[in-house]
C-alpha positions in Angstrom: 11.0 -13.9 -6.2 8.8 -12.3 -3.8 5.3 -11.3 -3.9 4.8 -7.5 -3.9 1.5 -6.0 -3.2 -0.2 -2.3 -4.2 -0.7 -0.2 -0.7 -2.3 3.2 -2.0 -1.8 2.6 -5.2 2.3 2.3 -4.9 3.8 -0.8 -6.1 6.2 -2.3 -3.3 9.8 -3.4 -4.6 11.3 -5.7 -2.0 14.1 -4.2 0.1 17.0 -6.6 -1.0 18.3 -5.5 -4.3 19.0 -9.3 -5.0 15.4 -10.6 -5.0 12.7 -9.4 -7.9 9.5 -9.0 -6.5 5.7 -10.5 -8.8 3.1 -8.3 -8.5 0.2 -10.4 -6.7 -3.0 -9.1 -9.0 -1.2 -9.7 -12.2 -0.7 -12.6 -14.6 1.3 -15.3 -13.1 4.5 -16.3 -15.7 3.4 -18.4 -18.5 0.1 -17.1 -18.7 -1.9 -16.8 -21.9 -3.6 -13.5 -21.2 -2.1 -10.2 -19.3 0.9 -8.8 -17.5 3.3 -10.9 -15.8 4.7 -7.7 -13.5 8.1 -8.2 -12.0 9.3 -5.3 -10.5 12.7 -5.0 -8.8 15.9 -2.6 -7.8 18.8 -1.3 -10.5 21.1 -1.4 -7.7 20.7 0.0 -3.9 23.2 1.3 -1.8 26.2 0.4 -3.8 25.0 -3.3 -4.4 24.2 -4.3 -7.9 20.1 -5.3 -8.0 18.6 -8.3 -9.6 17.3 -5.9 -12.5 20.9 -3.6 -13.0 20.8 -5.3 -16.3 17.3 -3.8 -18.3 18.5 -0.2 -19.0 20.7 -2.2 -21.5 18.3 -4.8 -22.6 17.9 -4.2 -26.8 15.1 -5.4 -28.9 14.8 -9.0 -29.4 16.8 -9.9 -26.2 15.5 -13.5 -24.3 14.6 -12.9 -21.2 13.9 -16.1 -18.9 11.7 -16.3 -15.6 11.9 -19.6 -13.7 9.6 -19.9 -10.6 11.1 -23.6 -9.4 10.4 -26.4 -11.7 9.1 -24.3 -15.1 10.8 -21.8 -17.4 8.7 -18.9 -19.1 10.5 -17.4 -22.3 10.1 -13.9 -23.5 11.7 -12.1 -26.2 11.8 -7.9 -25.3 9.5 -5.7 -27.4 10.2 -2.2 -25.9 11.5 0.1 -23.4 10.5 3.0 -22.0 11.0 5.1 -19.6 8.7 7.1 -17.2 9.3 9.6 -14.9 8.2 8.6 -11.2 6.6 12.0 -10.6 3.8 11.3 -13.6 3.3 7.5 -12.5 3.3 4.5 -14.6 0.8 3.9 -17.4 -2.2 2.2 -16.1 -2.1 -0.4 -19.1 1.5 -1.9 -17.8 -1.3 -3.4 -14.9 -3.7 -4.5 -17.8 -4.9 -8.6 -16.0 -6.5 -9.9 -18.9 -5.3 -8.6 -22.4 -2.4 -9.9 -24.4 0.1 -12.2 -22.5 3.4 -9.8 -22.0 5.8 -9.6 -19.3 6.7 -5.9 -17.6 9.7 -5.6 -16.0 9.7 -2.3 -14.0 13.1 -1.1 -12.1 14.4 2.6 -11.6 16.8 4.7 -13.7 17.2 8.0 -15.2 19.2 10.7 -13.4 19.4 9.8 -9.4 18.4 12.8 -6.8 20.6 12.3 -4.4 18.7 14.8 -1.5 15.9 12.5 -2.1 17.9 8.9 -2.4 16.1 7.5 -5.6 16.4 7.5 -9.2 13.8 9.9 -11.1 12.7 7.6 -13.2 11.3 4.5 -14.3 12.4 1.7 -16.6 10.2 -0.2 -17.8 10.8 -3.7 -20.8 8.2 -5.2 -22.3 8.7 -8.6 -23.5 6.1 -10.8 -25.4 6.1 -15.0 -25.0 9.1 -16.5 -27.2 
């Protein structure tokens, strides 16, 4: 997991779709209060991303972060999707209300004169 920062207000993804990315002003996983942010690629360039999985993610499913020696455990809530032209909710960035995790990856038809998805798809996932 890398670190990704806000340049400008746009959230950076790492490049390699393998490798989720934590945003740096969030919560950290585990916390008791805010949003853990992890924010990664659906796939890129033919090759499957770390987060290919959430569009298909269902109420109630566990969802797991390990950052080396401890495990955080989340159960999803919701899913939504936003469309990248509107932004993302300013609340999915909220630092110190209730403890959730936001995972945040693309999806939604792809544009492929611009090379991106149109969308956003975003899980929300409370502590299990």
């Amino acid at each position: 997991m890398l670190v990704v920062s806000e340049h400008g207000n746009v959230l950076e993804v790492p490049e390699d779709p393998a490798v989720v990315g934590w945003w740096d002003r969030g919560a950290a996983p585990g916390s008791t209060a805010g949003s853990v942010l992890i924010a990664g690629h659906i796939n890129i360039n033919g090759h499957t991303g770390a987060l290919a999985a959430i569009p298909w993610l269902a109420i109630g499913d566990a969802v797991s972060i390990s950052n080396g020696d401890h495990v955080s455990r989340y159960r999803v809530r919701a899913l939504h999707s936003y469309p990248k032209s509107t932004g993302l909710p300013k609340n999915l960035f909220d630092r110190n209300g209730v403890p959730q995790l936001v995972l945040i990856t693309c999806g939604g038809p792809f544009d492929s004169t611009a090379r991106s998805y149109e969308d956003n798809i975003v899980a929300f996932a409370d502590p299990a």
